[in-house]
N, C-alpha and C positions, 0 to 999 in steps of 0.2 A: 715677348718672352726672349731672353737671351740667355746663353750658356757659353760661356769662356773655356778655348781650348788653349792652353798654354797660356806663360802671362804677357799679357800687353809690356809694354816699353814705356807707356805713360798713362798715366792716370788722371792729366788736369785735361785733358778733353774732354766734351760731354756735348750736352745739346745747345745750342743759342740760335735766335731770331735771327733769322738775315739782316744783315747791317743793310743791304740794297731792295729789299723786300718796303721801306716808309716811301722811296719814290715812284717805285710799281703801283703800289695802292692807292695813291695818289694822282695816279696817270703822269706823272713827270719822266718816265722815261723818254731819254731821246733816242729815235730810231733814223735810219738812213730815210726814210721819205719825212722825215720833219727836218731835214738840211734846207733849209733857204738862201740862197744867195743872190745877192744883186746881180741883178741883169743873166739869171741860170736863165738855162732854157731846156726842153724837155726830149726825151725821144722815145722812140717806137719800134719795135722790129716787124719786119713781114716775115712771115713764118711758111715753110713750103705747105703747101694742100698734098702732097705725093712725098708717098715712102722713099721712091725711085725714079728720078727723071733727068733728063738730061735736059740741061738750059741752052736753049735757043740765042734768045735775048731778053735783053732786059731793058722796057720805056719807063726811064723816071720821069719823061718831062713834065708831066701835067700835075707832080708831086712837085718837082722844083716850082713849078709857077704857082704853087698855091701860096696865097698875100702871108700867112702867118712861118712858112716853110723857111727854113732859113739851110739849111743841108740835106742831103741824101745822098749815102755812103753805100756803095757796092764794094761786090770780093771785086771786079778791077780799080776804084777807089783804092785800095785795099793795099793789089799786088802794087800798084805803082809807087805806096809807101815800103812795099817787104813784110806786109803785115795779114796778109790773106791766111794765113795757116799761122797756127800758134802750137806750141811744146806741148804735149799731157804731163801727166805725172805717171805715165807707165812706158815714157820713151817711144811715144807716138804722136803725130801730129795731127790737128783737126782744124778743119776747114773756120774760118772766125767769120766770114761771108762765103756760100757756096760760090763758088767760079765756073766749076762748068759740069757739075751736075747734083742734086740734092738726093743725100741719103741715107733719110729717114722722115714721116711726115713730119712736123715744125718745124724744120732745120730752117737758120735763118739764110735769110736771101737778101735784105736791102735794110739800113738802117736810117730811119725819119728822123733830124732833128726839127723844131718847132717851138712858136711862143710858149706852147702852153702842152700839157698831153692831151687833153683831146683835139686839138690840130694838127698833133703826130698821129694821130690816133686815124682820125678822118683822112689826112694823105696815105696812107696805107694801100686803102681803097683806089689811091690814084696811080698807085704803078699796075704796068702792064708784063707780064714776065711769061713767056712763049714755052710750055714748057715740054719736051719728050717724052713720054711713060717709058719704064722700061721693067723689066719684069724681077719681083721682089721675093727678098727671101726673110720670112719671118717668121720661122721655125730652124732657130740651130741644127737639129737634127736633120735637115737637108742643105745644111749652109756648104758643105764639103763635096755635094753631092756633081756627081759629071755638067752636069747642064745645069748647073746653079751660077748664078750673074756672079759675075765678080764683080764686087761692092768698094772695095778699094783699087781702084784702078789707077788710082793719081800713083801709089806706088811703082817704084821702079822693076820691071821684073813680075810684077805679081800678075797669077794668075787662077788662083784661089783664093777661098777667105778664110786661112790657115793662121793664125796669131802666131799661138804658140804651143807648145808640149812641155810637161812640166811633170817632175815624177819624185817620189819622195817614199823612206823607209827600202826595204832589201826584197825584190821581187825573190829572187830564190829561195832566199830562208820561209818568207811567205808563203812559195808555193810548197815548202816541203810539207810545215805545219798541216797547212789544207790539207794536202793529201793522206797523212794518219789523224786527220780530227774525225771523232764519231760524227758530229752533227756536222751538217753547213749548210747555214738558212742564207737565203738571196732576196733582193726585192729591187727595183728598179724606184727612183722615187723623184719626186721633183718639187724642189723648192724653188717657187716661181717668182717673177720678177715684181716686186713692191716699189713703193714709194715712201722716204722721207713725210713728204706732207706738212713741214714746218708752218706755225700759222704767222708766221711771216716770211712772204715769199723776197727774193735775194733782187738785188736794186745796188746800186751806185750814184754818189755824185761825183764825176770828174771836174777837175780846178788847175787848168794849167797857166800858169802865170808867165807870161812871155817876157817880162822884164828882170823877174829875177830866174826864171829857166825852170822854177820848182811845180812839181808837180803835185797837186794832192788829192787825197783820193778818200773819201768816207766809202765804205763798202761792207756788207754784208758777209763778212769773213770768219771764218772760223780759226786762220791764218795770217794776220795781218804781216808776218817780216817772210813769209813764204812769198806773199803776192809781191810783194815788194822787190823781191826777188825774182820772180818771174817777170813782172814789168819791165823791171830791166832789160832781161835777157832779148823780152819782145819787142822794144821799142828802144834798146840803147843807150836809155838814158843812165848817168850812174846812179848808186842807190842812195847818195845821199841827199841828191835832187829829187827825189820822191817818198812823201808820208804819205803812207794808208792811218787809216782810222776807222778804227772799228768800234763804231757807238754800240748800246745797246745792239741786243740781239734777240729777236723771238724766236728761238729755237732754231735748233740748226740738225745735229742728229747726221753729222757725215754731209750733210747737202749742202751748207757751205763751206766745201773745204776747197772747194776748185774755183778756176778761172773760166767764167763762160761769156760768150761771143757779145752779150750785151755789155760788162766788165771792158773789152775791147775798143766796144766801135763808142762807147761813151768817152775813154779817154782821147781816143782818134776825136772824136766831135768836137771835145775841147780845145785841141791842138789846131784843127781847122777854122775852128770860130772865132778863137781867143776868149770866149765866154766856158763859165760853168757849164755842165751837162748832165742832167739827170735821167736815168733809164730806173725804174721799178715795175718787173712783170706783171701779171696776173696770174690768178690762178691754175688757169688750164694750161699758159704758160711752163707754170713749175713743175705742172705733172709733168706735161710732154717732153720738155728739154731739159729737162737738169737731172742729177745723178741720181743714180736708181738702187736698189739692189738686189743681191741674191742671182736668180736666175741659172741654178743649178741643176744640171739631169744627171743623177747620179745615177750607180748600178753597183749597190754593195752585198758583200756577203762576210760574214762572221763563222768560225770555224770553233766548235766545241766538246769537249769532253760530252759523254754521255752524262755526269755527275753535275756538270755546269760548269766546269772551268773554261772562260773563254781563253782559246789561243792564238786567234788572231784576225785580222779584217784586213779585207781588199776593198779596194773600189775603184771602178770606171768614172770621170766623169766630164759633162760637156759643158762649157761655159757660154755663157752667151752674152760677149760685150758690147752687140752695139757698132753702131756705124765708123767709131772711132771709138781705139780704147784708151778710153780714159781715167779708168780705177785709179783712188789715191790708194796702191798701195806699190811696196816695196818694189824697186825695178828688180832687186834678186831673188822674187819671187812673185812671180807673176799671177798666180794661184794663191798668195795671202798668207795668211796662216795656218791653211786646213792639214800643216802638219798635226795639230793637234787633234786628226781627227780619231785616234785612238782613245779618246776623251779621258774618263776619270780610272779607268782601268790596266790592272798589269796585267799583259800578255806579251808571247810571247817574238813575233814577227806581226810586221805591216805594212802594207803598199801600196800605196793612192797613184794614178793616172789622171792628169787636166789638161786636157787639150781646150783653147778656147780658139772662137771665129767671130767672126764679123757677120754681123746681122742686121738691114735695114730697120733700125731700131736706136732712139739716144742712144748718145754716148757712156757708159760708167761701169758700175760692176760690183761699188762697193759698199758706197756708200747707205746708211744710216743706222746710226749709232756705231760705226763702222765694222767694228770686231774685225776686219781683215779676213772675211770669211770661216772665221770659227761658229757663225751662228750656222751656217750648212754645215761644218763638219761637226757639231754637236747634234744636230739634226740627223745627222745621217748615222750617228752612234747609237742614241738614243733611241731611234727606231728600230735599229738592228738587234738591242739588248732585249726591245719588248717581242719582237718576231722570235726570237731564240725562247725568251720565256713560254712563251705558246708552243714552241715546239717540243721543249722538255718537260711543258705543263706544270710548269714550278709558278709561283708567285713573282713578279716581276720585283719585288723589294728584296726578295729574298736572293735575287739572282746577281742582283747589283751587290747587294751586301759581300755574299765570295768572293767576285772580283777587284771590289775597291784598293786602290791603293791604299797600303797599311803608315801607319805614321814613321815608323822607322826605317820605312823605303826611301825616304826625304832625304837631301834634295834629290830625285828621281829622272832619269835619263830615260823616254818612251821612247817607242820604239822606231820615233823616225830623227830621231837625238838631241830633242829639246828638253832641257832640264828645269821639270819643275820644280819651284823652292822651296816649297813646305806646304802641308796640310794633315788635318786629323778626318778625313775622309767620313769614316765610319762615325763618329761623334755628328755629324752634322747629318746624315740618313735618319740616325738615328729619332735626334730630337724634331726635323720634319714628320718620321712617320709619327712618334708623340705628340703633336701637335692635331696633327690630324687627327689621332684615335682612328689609326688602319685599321685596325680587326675590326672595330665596331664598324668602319664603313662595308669591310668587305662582307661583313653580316646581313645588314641592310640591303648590299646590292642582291645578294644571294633570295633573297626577302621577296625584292623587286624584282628579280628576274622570274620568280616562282609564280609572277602576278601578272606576266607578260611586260610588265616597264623598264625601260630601258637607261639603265645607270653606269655612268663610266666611271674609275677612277686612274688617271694617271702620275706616273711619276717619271722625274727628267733629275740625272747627275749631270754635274759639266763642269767644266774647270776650262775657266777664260786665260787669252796670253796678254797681258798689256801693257800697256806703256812706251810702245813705240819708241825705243830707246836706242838701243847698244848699236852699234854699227854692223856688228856681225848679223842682225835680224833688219837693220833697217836701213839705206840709200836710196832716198828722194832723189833725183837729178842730180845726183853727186855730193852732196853734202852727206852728214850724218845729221841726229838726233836730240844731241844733248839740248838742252835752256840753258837759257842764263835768271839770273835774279841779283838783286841790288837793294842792302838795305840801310838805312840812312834814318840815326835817332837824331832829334835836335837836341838840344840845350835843353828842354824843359821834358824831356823823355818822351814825348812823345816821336812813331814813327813810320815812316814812308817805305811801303816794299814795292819794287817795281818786277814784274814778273814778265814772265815771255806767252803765258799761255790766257787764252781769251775766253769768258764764260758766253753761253749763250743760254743761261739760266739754272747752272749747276750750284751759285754760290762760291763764285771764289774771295770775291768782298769777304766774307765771313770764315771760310773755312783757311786760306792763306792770313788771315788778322788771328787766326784761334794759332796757329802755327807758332808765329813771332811770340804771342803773348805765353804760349807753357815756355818756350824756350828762353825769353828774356824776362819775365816774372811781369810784363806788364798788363794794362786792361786791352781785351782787344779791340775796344771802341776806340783804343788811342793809338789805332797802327790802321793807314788809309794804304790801300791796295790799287795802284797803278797797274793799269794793263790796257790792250785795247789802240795803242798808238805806238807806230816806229819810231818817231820822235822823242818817245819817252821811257821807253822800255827795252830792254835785252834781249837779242837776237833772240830766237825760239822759233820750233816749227808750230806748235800753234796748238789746239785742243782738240783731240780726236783720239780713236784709239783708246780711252778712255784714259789718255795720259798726264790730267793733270797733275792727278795728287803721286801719281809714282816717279814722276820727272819732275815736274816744277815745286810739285811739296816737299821733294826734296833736296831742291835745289835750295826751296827755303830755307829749309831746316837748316843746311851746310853753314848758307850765308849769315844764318843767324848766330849759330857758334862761332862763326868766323867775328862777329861784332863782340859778343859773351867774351871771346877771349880777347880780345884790345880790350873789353874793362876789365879786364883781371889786372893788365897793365894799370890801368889807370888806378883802380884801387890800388894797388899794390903804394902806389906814390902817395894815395892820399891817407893809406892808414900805415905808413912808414914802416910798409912789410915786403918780406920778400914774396913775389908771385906766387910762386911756389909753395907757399905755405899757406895759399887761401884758397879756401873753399864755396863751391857755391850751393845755397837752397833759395828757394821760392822768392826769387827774385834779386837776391844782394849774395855780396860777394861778402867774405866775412875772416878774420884769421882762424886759422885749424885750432880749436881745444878752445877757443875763448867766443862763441857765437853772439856775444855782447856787443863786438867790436867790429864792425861791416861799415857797408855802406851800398845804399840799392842803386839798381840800374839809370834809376832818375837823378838821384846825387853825382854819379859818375859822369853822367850824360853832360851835366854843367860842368862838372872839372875838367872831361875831355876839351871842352870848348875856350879854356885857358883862365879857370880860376883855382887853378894847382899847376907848381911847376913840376911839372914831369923828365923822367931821368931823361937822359943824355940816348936817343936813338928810338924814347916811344915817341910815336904822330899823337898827334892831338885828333881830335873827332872821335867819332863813334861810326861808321859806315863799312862798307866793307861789298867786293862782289864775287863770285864765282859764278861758273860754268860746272853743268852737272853732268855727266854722260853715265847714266846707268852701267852695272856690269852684265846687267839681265835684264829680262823680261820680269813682271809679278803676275802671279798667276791664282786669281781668285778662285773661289767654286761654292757650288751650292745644290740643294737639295730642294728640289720643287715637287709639289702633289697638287692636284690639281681637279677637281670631282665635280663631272656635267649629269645633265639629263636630257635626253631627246626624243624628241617626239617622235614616234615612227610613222607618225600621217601626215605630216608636213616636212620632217628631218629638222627640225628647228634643233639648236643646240643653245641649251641654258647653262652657261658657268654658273655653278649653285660656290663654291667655297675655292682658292688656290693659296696653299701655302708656301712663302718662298724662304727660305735658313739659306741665308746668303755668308760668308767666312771673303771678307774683303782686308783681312788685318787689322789692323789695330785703326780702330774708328775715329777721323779726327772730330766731326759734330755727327751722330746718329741721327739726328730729326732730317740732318740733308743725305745723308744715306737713305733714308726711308722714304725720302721726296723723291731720290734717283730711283728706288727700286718701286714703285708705286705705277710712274711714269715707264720703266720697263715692260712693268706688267701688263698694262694695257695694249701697249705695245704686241705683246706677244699674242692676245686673245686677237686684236684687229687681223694678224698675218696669220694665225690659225683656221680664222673663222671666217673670214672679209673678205680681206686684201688683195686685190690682184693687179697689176695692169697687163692689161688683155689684149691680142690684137687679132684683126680680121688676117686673111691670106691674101692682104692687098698690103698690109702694115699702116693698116688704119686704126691711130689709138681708138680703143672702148672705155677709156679711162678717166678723160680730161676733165671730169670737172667732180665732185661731191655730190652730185648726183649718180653717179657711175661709180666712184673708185669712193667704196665706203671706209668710212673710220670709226674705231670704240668711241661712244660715248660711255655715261653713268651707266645708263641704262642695260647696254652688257654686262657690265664692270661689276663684281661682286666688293665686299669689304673687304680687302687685303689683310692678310694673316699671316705677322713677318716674325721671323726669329734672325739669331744671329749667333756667329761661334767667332772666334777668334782666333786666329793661327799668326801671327805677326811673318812677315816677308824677312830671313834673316840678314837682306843685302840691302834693302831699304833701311835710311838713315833712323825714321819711325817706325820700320816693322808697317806700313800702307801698304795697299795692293793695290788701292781702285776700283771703282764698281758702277760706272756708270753704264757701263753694257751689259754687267750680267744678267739681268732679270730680261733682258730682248734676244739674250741667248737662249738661258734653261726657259722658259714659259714657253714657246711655242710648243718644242716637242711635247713637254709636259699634257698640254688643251690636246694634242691630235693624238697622245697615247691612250688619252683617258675616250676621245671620242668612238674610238678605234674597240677600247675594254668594253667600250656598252653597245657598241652592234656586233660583237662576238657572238651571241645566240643568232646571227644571220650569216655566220659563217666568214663573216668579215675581218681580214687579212690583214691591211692597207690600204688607205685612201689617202691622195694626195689633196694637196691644201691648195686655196679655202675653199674649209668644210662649211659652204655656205648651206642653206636649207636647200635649196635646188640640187647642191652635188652630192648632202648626204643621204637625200631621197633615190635619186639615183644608184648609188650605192648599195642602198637597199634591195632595188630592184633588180640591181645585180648586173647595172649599163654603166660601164667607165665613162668618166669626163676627161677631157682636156686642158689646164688651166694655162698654156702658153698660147693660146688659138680665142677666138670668141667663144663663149659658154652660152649655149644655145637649146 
């Protein structure tokens, strides 16, 4: 079901089959462990057993003398190239081999090259590493604490594990509100540390070629001219002696957007062997060492009219990044994006506090599906709106409905001064509660309650920021945001777009070929989508953020007008008119008042190529590139409902129905919209309901493998129930927003407001996530859990 808020910008989009979808199903994808190269050889990393310890020594020998061993690389290997610590992307440094103490347990410690990986694999076993215990902190909430270990100690100076403070919106206006607001409801909450989980974990082949100096690098990248970039920086080489290549991808979700220690000592291995080097982790691997996210202790409170007008929200909160912080996100904001955590609502004052520390724990912060932390500052809103409902005893639909931003408030300055670009708010509530049949549910639960069974139904507003654009919102290591794009018709009209940003199964084959074809009037089978390699394509930071289609789809769109008008030239010459007096429709360019008299984009394409002589100063071809840089951010949103049933003798939670009315602008193919928001929504039930990674008070993962750290299958998963409204972006060149994160935004809160609705006859407040059956039996009984600790 779809409902149109305002009118789209184009009409010739619609659904089409993934152009990359015939090699999937045929298993011909190529992936980074299908790289073969003569004379490659394999590698291994040893991973620490201790959260905390200081290194003694380290015996490779009996790994060197093994017949198949050919290198083993330590952090002093390491430092004597300069390359023992490596750059973040939050202007911090991380150990790439520990040197003289590890901290966190996997952190790597020695790196195996070998014939083969299982002879990396087996020397492993053969080093000897002496190691100190030292005492661990893995609970944020005591990282600051007097007699808490200092964990970064290779810092100069430091003598806590203090990051940063980070504060955002006007504490005094804030506190004045608070203090004449009738209500003010508080809750302390915590949105725990998850995992990505991509089902292909991240791997490299390094190929350093000593005679011609070029380096190349197939990798697992979600970033390929970012890495490229940082290679540099790490290793000095310049950037045009190095191509990354980024094959195929099986899912990425924020997890590969960084550079991690095996990425390092594989190109180091190349460099010392003179052969190829291939590293591809494992499983328990990916859990443990690679980027994580969330892990937020918040402490909010909302301030409100006796009547319901919310006027405003505060919040406390603690971040917990890990041994080294390594979040890809903005170094000018070290806290992400949780300015928006004022979510879909106008009030009137706001003020967030983040302090983040250092915790024997990976490195990250931000990562999957990234959002930049608006899926905790959505979280933390959406809980607040349902706490406030219960306190005024109003309907939580109806609560939201008063406060929604109104359509004529657009574009809208919140209250910590980021300007949303448009939306019809109230039209998209709307047709989610229709969808649903709210009364009739809330009749039913009323039904079930009368009968002692226990029925939730929730519902989650949210409004995502993205596109990782403008400079004013975005600085990487000093660069800015913009993509580039390149596109180039041949002679027979057909055409080549080369893009900056990388798919890792969103569809950009199809959805960047739908692009070129409305705007040049061709088929999009006849336009082949480059990406994926430095060599071939325009600088870009790469796909995250959910920044394809509002950066680089835009970038097309620019580049493709930029071609549309050189044939206006060309026409012009070959139908003996002036430019200016021709018009264009559905694919030809044509004189004004006589549409008999054109010529299409495929006719032009061969006269650009010099079978028309063209006036005196137009080029010949048809190509053309620009460089995009957003003015803004796009800022999607949506309306989720979402209705459980639980068991009160086991706490089992059955998602029975979730409806998601997502408004991401003007839709380039819907059926891969629907595939983004599908895969969201799972998404949000796994970290609702599931998800944790867990640690003992030693900082021993409980997590590492799928037997521990669970994931949605079907079997959770209900049939998804999607609508759609439309609000076009009015600074996007299409009127696009983007939406590949929203449904891992709004569904979470969504599942824990509705779990939360059906153990209300227990008096039940708040329960932090996941609402596994053990934590909401508990719950029951009326005994708090802990989900940063072992759950016991």
């Amino acid at each position: 079901m779809t409902h149109t808020a305002g009118t789209p910008r184009h009409h010739g989009f619609g659904p089409m089959r993934r152009k990359e979808d015939a090699r999937f199903i045929r298993g011909r994808g190529k992936y980074v462990d299908d790289i073969k190269l003569p004379g490659m050889l394999h590698g291994a990393i040893l991973h620490s057993p201790h959260a905390h310890a200081r290194i003694r020594s380290i015996d490779v020998g009996a790994a060197e003398a093994h017949p198949k061993v050919k290198a083993v690389i330590t952090g002093e290997t390491l430092e004597a190239m300069n390359l023992a610590w490596m750059p973040t992307l939050s202007n911090d440094v991380q150990a790439v081999l520990a040197t003289d103490k590890v901290r966190f347990q996997g952190q790597e410690v020695a790196f195996v090259i070998a014939e083969d990986h299982y002879s990396a694999r087996d020397a492993l076993e053969l080093i000897d590493v002496d190691y100190d215990p030292l005492p661990v902190v893995s609970d944020a909430r005591t990282a600051m604490d007097e007699d808490a270990p200092v964990i970064r100690d290779d810092l100069e100076g430091r003598k806590d594990n203090h990051i940063f403070d980070w504060e955002a919106g006007d504490r005094a206006r804030t506190e004045e509100v608070f203090a004449v607001a009738d209500v003010v409801v508080s809750q302390d909450m915590l949105y725990p540390r998850v995992h990505p989980a991509p089902l292909e974990t991240c791997g490299i082949v390094a190929d350093m070629d000593k005679v011609t100096g070029k380096l190349t690098v197939w990798a697992t990248t979600q970033a390929p001219h970012a890495h490229r970039t940082l290679y540099a920086l790490v290793a000095g080489l310049p950037e045009h002696k190095i191509r990354v290549i980024s094959p195929d991808i099986g899912g990425g979700f924020g997890n590969k957007v960084g550079i991690y220690p095996g990425y390092v000592c594989s190109i180091v291995g190349s460099i010392l062997t003179g052969r190829p080097v291939k590293w591809v982790e494992d499983r328990s691997e990916n859990l443990m060492t690679t980027s994580f996210a969330r892990d937020y202790h918040m402490s909010g409170s909302i301030a409100a009219t006796r009547d319901g007008k919310v006027l405003g929200v505060r919040v406390k909160t603690l971040a917990d990044h890990g041994a080294f912080n390594g979040s890809a996100q903005p170094t000018k904001f070290p806290a992400g994006f949780f300015h928006v955590f004022t979510g879909s609502y106008d009030m009137q004052a706001a003020h967030c506090e983040v302090t983040g520390v250092y915790t024997n724990k990976a490195p990250g912060g931000v990562a999957y599906a990234c959002s930049f932390r608006i899926t905790e500052a959505v979280y933390l809103v959406e809980r607040l709106m349902d706490l406030l409902a219960a306190e005024l005893d109003v309907d939580p639909a109806e609560l939201r409905m008063k406060n929604l931003l109104q359509p004529e408030q657009f574009p809208y300055t919140c209250a910590t001064g980021w300007e949303y670009d448009s939306g019809d708010y109230a039209t998209t509530l709307r047709l989610a509660l229709e969808m649903a049949g709210y009364e009739a549910l809330r009749k039913e639960q009323a039904e079930k309650r009368a009968r002692g069974e226990l029925m939730g139904i929730g519902i989650s507003f949210f409004t995502e920021a993205v596109g990782a654009g403008p400079r004013k919102h975005m600085d990487i290591l000093g660069f800015g945001m913009a993509d580039g794009a390149e596109l180039r018709v041949h002679p027979t009209g057909k055409a080549v777009l080369r893009i900056s940003v990388q798919t890792q199964g969103q569809g950009h084959e199809t959805t960047f070929a739908q692009i070129v074809a409305e705007e040049l009037g061709i088929p999009a089978d006849d336009v082949e989508v480059v990406h994926g390699d430095t060599d071939q394509t325009p600088f870009g930071l790469g796909t995250y953020g959910s920044r394809s289609t509002p950066v680089s789809g835009a970038a097309t769109a620019v580049v493709t007008r930029k071609v549309r008008e050189r044939a206006r030239l060309v026409a012009g010459a070959m139908l003996e008119a002036d430019p200016g007096d021709l018009e264009w429709s559905e694919g030809r360019w044509f004189v004004r008042g006589d549409p008999n008299s054109g010529v299409t984009i495929q006719e032009i394409a061969m006269a650009a190529h010099g079978s028309v002589e063209l006036p005196e100063g137009v080029e010949g071809h048809l190509d053309a590139t620009t460089v995009y840089n957003p003015p803004n951010l796009t800022y999607p949103y949506g309306a989720y409902i979402c209705v459980v049933d639980v068991d009160a003798g086991t706490g089992k939670v059955s998602v029975r129905r979730i409806i998601a009315v997502d408004d991401c602008g003007v839709r380039i193919n819907p059926m891969i919209v629907e595939g983004q928001v599908h895969g969201g929504l799972a998404d949000g039930i796994g970290m609702a309901l599931m998800q944790v990674m867990a640690f003992d008070e030693d900082g021993n993962h409980l997590g590492a493998s799928f037997m521990d750290y669970l994931l949605p299958t079907s079997m959770e998963c209900p049939s998804w129930e999607l609508g759609a409204t439309v609000t076009p972006s009015p600074h996007h060149p299409l009127g696009a927003k983007g939406v590949g994160e929203s449904a891992t935004v709004g569904s979470p809160p969504a599942v824990v407001n509705a779990v939360v609705d059906a153990l209300k006859p227990y008096g039940v407040r708040h329960a932090d996530i996941p609402l596994t059956p053990a934590n909401v039996w508990r719950t029951l009984q009326g005994r708090p859990f802990r989900t940063d600790l072992a759950i016991t």
